[in-house]
N, C-alpha and C positions, 0 to 999 in steps of 0.2 A: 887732231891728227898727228901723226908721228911724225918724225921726218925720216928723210931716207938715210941720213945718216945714222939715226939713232938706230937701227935695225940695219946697216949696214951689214957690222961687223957677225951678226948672226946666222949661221944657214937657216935658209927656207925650211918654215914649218919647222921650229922651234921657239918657243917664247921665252923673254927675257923670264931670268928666275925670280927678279920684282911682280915682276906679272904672273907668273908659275904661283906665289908664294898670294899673291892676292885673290887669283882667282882659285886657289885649294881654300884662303879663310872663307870664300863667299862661299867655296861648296860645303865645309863644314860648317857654316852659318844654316845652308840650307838644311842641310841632313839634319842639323839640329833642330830649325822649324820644324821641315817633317816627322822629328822623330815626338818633337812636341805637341804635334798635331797628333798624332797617332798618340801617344800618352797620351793626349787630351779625349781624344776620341773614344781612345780604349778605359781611360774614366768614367766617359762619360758612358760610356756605353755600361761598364759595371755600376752608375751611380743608377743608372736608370735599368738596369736590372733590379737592383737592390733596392728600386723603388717601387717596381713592378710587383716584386716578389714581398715586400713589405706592405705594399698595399692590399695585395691578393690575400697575405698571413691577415692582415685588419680585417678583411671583409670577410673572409673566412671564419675568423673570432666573433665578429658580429654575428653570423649568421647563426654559427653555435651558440652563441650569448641568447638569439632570440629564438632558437627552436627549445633550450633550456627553459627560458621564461612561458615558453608556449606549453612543454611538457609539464611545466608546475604549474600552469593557471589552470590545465586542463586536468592534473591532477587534485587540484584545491576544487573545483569545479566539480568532480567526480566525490570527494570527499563531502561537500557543502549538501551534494544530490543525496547522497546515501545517508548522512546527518536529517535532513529533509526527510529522507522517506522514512526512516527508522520514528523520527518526532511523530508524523503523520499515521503509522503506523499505532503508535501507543494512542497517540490522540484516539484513531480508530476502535482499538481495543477497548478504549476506556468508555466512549459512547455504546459499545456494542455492551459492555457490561452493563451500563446506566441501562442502558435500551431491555436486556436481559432479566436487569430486577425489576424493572418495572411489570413486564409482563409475569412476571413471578407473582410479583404483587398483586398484579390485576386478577391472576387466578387464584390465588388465592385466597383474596377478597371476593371472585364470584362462588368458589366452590363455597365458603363457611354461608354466602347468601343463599346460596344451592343447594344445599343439605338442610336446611329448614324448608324450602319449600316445596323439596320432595319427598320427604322424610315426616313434616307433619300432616299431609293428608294420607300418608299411609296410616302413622299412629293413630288417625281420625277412625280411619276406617277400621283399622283393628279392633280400637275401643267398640266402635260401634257394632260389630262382631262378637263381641266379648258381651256386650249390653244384651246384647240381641238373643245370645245362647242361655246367659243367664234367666233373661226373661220367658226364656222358651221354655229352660227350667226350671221357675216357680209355678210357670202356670203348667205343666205339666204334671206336679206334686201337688198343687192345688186341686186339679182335678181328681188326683187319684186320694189325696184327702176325700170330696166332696165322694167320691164313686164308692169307696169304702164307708163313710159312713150310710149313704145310700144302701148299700147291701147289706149291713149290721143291723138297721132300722127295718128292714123286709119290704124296704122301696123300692122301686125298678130306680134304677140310673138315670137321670134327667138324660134329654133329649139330644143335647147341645155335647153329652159328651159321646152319644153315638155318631159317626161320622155320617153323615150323608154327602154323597157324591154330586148332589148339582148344589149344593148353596157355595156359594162365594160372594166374595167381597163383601158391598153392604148388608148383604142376606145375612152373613156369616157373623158381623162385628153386633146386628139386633138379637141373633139369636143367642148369640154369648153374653150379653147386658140383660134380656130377658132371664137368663138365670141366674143372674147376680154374680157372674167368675170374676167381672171386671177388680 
């Protein structure tokens, strides 16, 4: 406490300028807290922007980093597909080809089978056609031998070379060994 002397000499409601002069260093003390607080504050407040904004730039970069990795795995993926189907595909071709001569083979291994064994019962039968015409034609010079000499001798014609309308078959084959045409 003061005494009443010490503050005597002063008018009411004025402070000594000791006192003036201590209580201005305590307000410039404060203002300067304050203003360090607020510096401090306003630091912090841009260190934690700048970490905000640096963290957001990070994740940001990651997320670009892995939608990159994601577009080239999916691109390698798309490449590996088409590599795949392109091998897959020749593979294919190349079976289809094996597959193709095969059947080539196969026909034409039956055709060269095929053509002997429809080809020689034809030639069979032709021959036998050819046999048959021939033989039709000796013995039809044969008879006309035997009929000619018949008629230059002033014999009638044996029997066998007059045609009769009901002999057949075995009738036919004794009556032509009966006159010796065989």
């Amino acid at each position: 406490m003061s005494t009443p002397r010490a503050t005597a000499g002063l008018p009411h409601g004025r402070l000594q300028p000791s006192l003036w002069a201590s209580l201005l260093g305590w307000y410039s003390r404060v203002w300067k807290a304050q203003e360090d607080v607020v510096s401090c504050i306003h630091l912090s407040l841009e260190l934690w922007t700048d970490k905000f904004f640096c963290r957001a730039q990070s994740l940001l970069l990651a997320c670009m980093l892995l939608l990159l990795v994601g577009w080239k795995a999916w691109q390698r993926g798309q490449q590996c597909l088409l590599t795949q189907l392109q091998q897959s595909w020749r593979e294919l071709q190349r079976r289809l080809a094996t597959v193709l001569l095969l059947l080539q083979t196969c026909y034409w291994r039956l055709e060269s089978l095929g053509t002997p064994i429809t080809w020689v019962p034809a030639y069979c039968i032709t021959r036998l056609t050819c046999l048959t015409t021939w033989l039709l034609q000796a013995a039809f010079e044969h008879a006309l031998q035997v009929a000619s000499r018949a008629l230059e001798g002033g014999l009638e014609p044996p029997a066998a070379l007059v045609p009769e309308p009901h002999v057949h078959g075995k009738a036919a084959t004794a009556a032509v060994s009966a006159q010796g045409l065989e």
